[in-house]
N, C-alpha and C positions, 0 to 999 in steps of 0.2 A: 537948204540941202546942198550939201558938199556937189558938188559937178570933178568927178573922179576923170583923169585923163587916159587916153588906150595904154599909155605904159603904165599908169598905175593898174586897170584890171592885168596886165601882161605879169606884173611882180607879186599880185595877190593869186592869183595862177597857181604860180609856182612857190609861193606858201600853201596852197591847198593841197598842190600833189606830193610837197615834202612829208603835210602833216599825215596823210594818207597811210605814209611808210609805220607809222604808229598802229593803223586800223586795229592788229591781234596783238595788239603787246602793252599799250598804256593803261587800262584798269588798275586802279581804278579814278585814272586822273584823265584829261581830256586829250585828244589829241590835236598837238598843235604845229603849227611849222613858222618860220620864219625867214625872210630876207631882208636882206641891208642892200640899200642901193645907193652911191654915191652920187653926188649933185652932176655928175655928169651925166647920170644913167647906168653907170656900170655898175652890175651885179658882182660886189666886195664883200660877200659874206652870207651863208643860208646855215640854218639846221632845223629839226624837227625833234621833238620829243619822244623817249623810246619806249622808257618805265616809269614807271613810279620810285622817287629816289634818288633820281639821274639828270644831270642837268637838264633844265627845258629848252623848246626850241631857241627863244633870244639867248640865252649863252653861246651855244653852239655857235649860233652865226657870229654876235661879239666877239670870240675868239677868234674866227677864222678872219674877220674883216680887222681885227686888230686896231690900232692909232685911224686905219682908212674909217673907221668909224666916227668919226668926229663929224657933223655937218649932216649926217646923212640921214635918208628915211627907212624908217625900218616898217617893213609889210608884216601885221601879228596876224593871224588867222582868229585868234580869242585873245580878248584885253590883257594886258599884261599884267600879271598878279603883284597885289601891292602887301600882302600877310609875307611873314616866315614861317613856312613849312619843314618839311624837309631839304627844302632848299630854301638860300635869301630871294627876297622880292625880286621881280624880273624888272616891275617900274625901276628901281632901283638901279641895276645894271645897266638898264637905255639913258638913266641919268647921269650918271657919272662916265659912261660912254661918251656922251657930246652929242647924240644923236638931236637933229634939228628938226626934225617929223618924225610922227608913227601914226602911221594906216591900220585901224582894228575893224576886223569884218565883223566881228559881234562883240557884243558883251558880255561876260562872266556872269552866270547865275547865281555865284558863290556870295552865300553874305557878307563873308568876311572881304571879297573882293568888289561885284556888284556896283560900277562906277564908280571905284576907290582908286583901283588903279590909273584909268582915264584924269581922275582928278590930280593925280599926285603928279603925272607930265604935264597937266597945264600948269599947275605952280611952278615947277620947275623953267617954264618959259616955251615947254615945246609944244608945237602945234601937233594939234591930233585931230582928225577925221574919225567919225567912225561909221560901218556903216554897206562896205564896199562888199562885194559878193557875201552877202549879208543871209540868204537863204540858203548859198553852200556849204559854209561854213556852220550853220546850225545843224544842216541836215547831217553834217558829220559826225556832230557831237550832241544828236539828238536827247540819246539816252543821258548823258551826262548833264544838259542844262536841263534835264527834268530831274533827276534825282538831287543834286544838289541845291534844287529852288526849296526841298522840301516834298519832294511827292515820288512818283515809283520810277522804277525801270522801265524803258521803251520795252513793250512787249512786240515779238514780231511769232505768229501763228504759220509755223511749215505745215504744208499737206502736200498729200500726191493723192494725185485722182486722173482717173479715165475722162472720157470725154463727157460722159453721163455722170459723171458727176461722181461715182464710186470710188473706196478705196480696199476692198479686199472681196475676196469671193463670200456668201456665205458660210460657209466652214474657216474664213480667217484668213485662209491663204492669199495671202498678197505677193511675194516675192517671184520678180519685181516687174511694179506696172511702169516705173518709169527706166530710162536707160543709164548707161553708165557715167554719160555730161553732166546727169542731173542729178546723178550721188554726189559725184566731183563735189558741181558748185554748194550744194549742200556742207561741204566741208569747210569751205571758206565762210559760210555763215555761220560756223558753228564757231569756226577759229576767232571772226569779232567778237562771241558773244561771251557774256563772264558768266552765264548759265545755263544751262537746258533742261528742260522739263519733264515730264513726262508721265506717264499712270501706269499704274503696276500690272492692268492690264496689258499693254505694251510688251512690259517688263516680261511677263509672264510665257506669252504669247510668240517674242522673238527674240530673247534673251541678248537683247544689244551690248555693247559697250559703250555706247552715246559716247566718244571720244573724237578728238581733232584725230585723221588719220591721212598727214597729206606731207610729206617734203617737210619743209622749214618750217611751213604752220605747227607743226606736231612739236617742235622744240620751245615753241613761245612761250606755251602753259595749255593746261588741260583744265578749261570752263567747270564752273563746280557741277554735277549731275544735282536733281533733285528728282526724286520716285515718290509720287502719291500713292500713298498707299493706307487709307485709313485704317485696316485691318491687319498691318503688318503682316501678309503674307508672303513676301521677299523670301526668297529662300538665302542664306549666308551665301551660299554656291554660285550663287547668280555670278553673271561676267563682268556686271555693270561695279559688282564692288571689287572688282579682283583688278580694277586697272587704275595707273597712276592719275594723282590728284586727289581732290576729296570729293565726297557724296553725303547728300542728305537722303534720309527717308523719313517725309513726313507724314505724321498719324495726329492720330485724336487721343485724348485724355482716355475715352471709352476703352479702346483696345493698344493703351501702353502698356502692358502687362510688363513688369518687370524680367522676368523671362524669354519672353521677344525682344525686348529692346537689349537685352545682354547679349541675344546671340546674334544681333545685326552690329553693334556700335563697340568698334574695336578700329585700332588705327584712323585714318581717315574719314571712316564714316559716322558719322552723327546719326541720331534718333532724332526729329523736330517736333515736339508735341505743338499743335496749334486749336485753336478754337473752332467746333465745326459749323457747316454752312446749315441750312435747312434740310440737307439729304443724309447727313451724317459725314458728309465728307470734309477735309480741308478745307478751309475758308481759303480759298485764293486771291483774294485781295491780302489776307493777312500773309500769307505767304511774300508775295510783291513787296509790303513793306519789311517785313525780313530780310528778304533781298536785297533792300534800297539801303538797309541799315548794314548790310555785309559790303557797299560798295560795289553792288552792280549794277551798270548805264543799261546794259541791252541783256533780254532775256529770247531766248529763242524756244518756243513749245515745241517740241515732235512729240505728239500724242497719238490716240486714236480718239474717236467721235466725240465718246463722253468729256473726256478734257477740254477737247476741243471745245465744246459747245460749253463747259462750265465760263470758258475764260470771255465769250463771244456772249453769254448772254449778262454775265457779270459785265461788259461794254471794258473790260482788261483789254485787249487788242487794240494796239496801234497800228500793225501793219501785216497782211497776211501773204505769204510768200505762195502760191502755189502752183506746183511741178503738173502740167496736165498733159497726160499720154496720149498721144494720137490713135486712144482702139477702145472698145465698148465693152465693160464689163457685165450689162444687163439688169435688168429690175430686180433682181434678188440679190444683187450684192451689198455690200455695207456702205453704207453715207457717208458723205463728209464728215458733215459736224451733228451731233445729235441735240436739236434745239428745233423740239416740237413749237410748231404756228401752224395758225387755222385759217386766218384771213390775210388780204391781201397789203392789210392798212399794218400789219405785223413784219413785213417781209427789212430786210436788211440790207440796204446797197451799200454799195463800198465803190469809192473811185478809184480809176485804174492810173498809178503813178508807172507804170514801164510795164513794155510788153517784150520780151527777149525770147529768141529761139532756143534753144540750148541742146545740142545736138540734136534729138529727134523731137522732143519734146517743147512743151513751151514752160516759160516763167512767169508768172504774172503778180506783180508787186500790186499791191491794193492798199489801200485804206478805209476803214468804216466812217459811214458818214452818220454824223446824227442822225438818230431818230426822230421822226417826227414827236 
């Protein structure tokens, strides 16, 4: 095992927080950052990845470090890709650079890459590590080394709820149990993510626009919407189709009536006929892989209970984000998530990855833990 020096974690750092700059804007490619450090220590060259299309991080920094690139180590946040894409191989460019090391904090999930690239710099003579903030750099690009391995989009589960555990009064009225910090932050989860979910309940109920609504997030791109809705009850009028970008409404075979689906799927909005679950409704898992086959890493649910709970007992949730009010809405309001259990050997923990203030309220990042 590599024994990594303080300046080496110092230089992968600051490839972590370039790649960062990509967080709302690289979908559906990963986001990556880069530095070149010359055999003296000097930082000669950085950049990070913006779009899809557009040079990757090692370009960037190669250009800026110029001929100083010769000898030098280059810090990659993710292996450097050895395929042509849209762009030529990045292995490539660190080899014909002269660069005499590269530091990779993970490895590429891609098969076309997948320790291809790592192998193409050892031939070439240059020493590679790999390995170094190695759980940061995953956690960045979560959703991305899961979908390109082969399998779905990081799911992450938004809720707001009172202290008791509620999120609307019995009559529905919710707005709003959390405060204004904690729409904010919601908006920057919504700007990472290249989808948002949600059931036509919802829809119906609070006639959202589910949009990025925030400063420079709002110009990056606008996540695709998706509305469950097995009965195609949408109204065309709704807000959610009336705003830029595209939207899915997906239904069942049962109630595609050619005449609904004509008066929803016009301009950017699609119909999605998919296969239904045991209840009649969308299969959500098949939706997820739709998803993963459109090229999105992270999906984000804002739902109400029933969603919530389809996605929670189908074991779809990787991470649940949830906004909790500091005030008591009462035994009769509405539940979290709606996923009847009897006994106690049924129940569902979840560990607590971050606990954050956020203005009045709190945030609490979690993860589902196996079931027994």
């Amino acid at each position: 095992m590599t024994n990594f020096s303080p300046a080496d974690h110092q230089h992968m750092s600051l490839a972590l927080r370039l790649a960062e700059q990509g967080l709302c804007s690289t979908t559906p490619n990963p986001r990556v950052g880069c530095v070149l450090v010359s055999a003296t220590g000097e930082v000669i060259g950085q950049g990070f990845h913006l779009r899809a299309g557009e040079p990757h991080a090692e370009v960037h920094a190669l250009a800026q470090a110029g001929e100083l690139a010769r000898g030098a180590t280059a810090y990659v946040t993710l292996e450097p890709c050895s395929h042509t894409g849209r762009t030529p191989p990045c292995a490539d460019a660190l080899i014909n650079a002269g660069v005499a090391r590269v530091v990779v904090a993970v490895l590429d999930s891609n098969p076309s890459v997948a320790g291809q690239g790592v192998a193409r710099l050892k031939a070439a003579g240059i020493a590679v590590d790999v390995g170094l903030m190695q759980s940061a750099a995953t956690e960045l690009n979560m959703g991305f080394l899961r979908r390109i391995a082969g399998g779905l989009p990081w799911v992450r589960l938004k809720l707001a709820s009172s202290l008791d555990g509620r999120t609307a009064m019995a009559s529905g009225e919710s707005k709003w149990i959390t405060g204004d910090a904690a729409r904010t932050d919601v908006q920057r989860w919504r700007a990472r993510s290249c989808a948002i979910i949600t059931g036509i309940g919802t829809v119906r109920a609070d006639d959202p626009a589910l949009t990025v609504r925030m400063g420079d997030l709002s110009s990056n791109r606008q996540p695709l919407r998706v509305v469950l809705d097995s009965q195609l009850r949408l109204l065309p009028t709704a807000r959610i189709l009336q705003q830029p970008g595209r939207t899915w409404v997906v239904t069942v075979a049962e109630h595609a009536q050619a005449e609904k689906v004509s008066a929803l799927q016009h301009g950017n909005t699609v119909v999605k006929v998919l296969p239904s679950d045991a209840h009649g409704r969308p299969d959500v898992r098949e939706l997820l892989q739709a998803l993963a086959a459109e090229g999105c890493n992270e999906v984000l649910v804002e739902a109400g209970a029933g969603v919530a709970g389809a996605f929670m007992q189908a074991g779809l949730v990787d991470e649940v984000l949830l906004y909790q009010a500091m005030t008591l809405l009462g035994s009769s309001a509405r539940p979290l998530v709606d996923w009847p259990k009897t006994v106690m050997a049924e129940q569902q923990r979840l560990s607590l990855v971050e606990c954050r203030q956020v203005g009045d309220d709190l945030r609490l990042r979690l993860r589902p833990q196996p079931l027994a």
